[in-house]
MDAnalysis code that builds the backbone (N, CA, C; Angstrom):
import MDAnalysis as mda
import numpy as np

u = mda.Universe.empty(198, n_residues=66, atom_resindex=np.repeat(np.arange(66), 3), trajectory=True)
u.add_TopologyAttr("name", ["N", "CA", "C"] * 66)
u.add_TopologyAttr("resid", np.arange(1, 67))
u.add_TopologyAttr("resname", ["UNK", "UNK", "UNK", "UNK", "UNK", "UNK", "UNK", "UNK", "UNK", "UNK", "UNK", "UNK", "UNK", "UNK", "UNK", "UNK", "UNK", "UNK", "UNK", "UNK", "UNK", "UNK", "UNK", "UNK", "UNK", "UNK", "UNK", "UNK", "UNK", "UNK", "UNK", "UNK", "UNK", "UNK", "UNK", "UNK", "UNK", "UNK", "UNK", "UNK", "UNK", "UNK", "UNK", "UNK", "UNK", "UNK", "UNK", "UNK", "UNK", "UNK", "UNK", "UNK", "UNK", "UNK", "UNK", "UNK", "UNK", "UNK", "UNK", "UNK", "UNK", "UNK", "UNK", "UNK", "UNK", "UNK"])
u.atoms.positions = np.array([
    [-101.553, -159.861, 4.772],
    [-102.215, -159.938, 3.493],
    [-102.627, -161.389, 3.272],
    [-104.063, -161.862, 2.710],
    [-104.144, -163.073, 2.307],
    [-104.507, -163.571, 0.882],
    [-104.027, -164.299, 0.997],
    [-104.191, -164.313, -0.911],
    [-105.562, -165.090, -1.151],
    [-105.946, -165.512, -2.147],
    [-106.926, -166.007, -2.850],
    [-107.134, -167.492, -1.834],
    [-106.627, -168.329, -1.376],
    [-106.767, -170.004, -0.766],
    [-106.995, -169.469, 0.624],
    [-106.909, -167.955, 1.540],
    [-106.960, -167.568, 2.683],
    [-105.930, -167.607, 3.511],
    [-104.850, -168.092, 3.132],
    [-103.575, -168.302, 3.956],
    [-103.105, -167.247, 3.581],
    [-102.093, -166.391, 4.857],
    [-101.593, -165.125, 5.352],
    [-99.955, -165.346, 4.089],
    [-99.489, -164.426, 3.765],
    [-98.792, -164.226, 3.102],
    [-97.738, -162.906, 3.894],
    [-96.233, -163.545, 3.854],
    [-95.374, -162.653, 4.383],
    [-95.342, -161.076, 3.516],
    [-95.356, -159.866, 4.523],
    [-95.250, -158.892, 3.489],
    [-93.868, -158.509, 2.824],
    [-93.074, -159.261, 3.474],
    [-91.819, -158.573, 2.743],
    [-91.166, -159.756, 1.543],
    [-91.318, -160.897, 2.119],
    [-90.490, -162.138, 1.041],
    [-91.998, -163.276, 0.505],
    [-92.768, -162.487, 0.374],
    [-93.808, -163.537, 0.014],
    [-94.577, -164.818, 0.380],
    [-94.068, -165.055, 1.891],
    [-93.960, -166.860, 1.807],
    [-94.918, -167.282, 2.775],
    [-95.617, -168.321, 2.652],
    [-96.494, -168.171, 2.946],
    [-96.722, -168.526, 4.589],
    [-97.184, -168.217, 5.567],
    [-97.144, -167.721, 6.975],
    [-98.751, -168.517, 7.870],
    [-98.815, -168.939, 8.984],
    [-100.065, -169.123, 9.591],
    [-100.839, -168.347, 10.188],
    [-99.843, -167.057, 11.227],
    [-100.762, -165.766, 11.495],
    [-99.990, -164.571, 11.422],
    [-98.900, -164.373, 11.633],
    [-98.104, -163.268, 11.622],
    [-97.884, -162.169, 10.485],
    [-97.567, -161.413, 10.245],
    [-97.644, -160.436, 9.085],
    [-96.190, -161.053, 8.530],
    [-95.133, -161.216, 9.097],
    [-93.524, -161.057, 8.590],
    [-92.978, -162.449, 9.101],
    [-92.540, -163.458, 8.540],
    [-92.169, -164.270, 8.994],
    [-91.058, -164.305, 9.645],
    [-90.253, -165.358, 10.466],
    [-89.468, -165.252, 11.684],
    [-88.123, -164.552, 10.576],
    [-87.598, -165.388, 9.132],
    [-86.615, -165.239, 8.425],
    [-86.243, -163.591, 8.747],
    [-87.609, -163.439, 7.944],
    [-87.160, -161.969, 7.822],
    [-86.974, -160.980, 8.831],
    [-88.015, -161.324, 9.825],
    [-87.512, -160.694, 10.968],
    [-86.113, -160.606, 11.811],
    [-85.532, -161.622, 11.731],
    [-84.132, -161.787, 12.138],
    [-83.270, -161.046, 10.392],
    [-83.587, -160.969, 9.276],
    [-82.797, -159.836, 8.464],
    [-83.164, -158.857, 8.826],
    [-84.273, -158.509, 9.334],
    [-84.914, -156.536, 9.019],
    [-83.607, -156.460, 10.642],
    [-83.339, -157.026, 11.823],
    [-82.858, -156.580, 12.932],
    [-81.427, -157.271, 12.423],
    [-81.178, -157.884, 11.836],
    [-79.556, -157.856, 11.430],
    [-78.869, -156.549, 10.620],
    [-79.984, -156.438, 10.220],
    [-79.840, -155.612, 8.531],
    [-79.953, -154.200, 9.442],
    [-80.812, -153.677, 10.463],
    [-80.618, -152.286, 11.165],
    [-80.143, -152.705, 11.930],
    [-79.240, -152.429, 12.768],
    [-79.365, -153.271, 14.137],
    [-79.097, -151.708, 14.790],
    [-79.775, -150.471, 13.881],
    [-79.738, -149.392, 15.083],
    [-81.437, -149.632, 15.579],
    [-82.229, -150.360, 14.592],
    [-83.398, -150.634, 15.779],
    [-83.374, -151.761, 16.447],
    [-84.116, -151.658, 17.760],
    [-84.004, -152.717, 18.407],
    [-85.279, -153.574, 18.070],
    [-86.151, -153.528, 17.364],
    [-87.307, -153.702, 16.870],
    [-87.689, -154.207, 15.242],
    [-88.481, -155.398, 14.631],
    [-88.079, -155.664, 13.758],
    [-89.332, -154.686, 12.961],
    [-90.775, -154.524, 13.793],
    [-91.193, -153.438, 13.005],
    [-91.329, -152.158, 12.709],
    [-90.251, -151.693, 13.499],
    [-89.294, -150.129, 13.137],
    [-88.153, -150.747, 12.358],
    [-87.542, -151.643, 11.856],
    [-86.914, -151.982, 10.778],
    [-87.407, -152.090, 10.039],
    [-88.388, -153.214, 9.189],
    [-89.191, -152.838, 8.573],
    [-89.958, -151.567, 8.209],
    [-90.608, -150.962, 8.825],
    [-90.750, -149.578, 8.463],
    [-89.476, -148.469, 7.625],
    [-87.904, -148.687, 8.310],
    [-87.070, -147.889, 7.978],
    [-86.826, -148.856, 6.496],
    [-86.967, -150.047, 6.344],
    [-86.470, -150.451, 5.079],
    [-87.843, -150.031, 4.091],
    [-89.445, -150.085, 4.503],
    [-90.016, -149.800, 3.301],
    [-89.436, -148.175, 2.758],
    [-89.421, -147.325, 3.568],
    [-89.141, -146.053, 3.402],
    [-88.072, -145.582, 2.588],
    [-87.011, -146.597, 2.793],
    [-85.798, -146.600, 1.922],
    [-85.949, -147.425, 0.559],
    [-86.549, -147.921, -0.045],
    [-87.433, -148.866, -0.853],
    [-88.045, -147.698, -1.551],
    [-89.098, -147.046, -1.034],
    [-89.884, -145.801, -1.296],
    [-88.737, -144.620, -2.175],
    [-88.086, -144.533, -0.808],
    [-87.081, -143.356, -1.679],
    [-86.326, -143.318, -2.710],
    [-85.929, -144.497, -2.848],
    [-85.009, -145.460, -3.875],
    [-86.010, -145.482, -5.296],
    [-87.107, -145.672, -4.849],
    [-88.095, -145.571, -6.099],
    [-88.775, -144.131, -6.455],
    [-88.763, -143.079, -5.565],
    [-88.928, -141.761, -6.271],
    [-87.536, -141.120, -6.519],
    [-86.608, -141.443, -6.375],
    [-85.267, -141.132, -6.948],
    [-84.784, -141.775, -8.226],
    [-85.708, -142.879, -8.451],
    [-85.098, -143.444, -9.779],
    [-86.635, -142.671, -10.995],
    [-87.751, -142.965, -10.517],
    [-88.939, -141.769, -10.998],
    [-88.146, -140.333, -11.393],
    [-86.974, -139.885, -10.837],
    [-87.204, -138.053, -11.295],
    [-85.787, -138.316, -12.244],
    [-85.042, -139.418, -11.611],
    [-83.861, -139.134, -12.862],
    [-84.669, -139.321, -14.234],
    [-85.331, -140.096, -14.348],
    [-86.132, -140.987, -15.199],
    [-87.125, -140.024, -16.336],
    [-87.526, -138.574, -15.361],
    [-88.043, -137.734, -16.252],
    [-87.160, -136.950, -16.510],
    [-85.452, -136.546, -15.888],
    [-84.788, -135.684, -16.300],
    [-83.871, -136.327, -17.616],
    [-84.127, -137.704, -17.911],
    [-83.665, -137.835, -18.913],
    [-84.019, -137.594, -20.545],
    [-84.858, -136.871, -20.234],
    [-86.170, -136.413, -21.321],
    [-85.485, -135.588, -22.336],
])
């Protein structure tokens, strides 16, 4: 992603990057943080998904409190 000045922007912690999508930081959390992948963008992937789910699970309690 690049923001408004053209410089690449990390997708997961914001910061700002020269070409890569995910900077090194995070890449060494997304493979600490799974370490059932061996891969940091099948970690990433398994963490947006869990992110995702986490947010349509808080969406339905959210209308059953109605």
């Amino acid at each position: 992603m690049k923001n408004k000045t053209g410089l690449r922007m990390c997708k997961r912690c914001n910061r700002h990057l020269s070409e890569e999508d995910i900077c090194q930081t995070c890449k060494g959390d997304l493979i600490n943080h799974y370490e059932a992948s061996q891969d940091w963008q099948i970690a990433f992937e398994i963490e947006r998904a869990q992110l995702t789910a986490l947010r349509y699970s808080r969406d339905l309690n959210d209308e059953m409190d109605f």
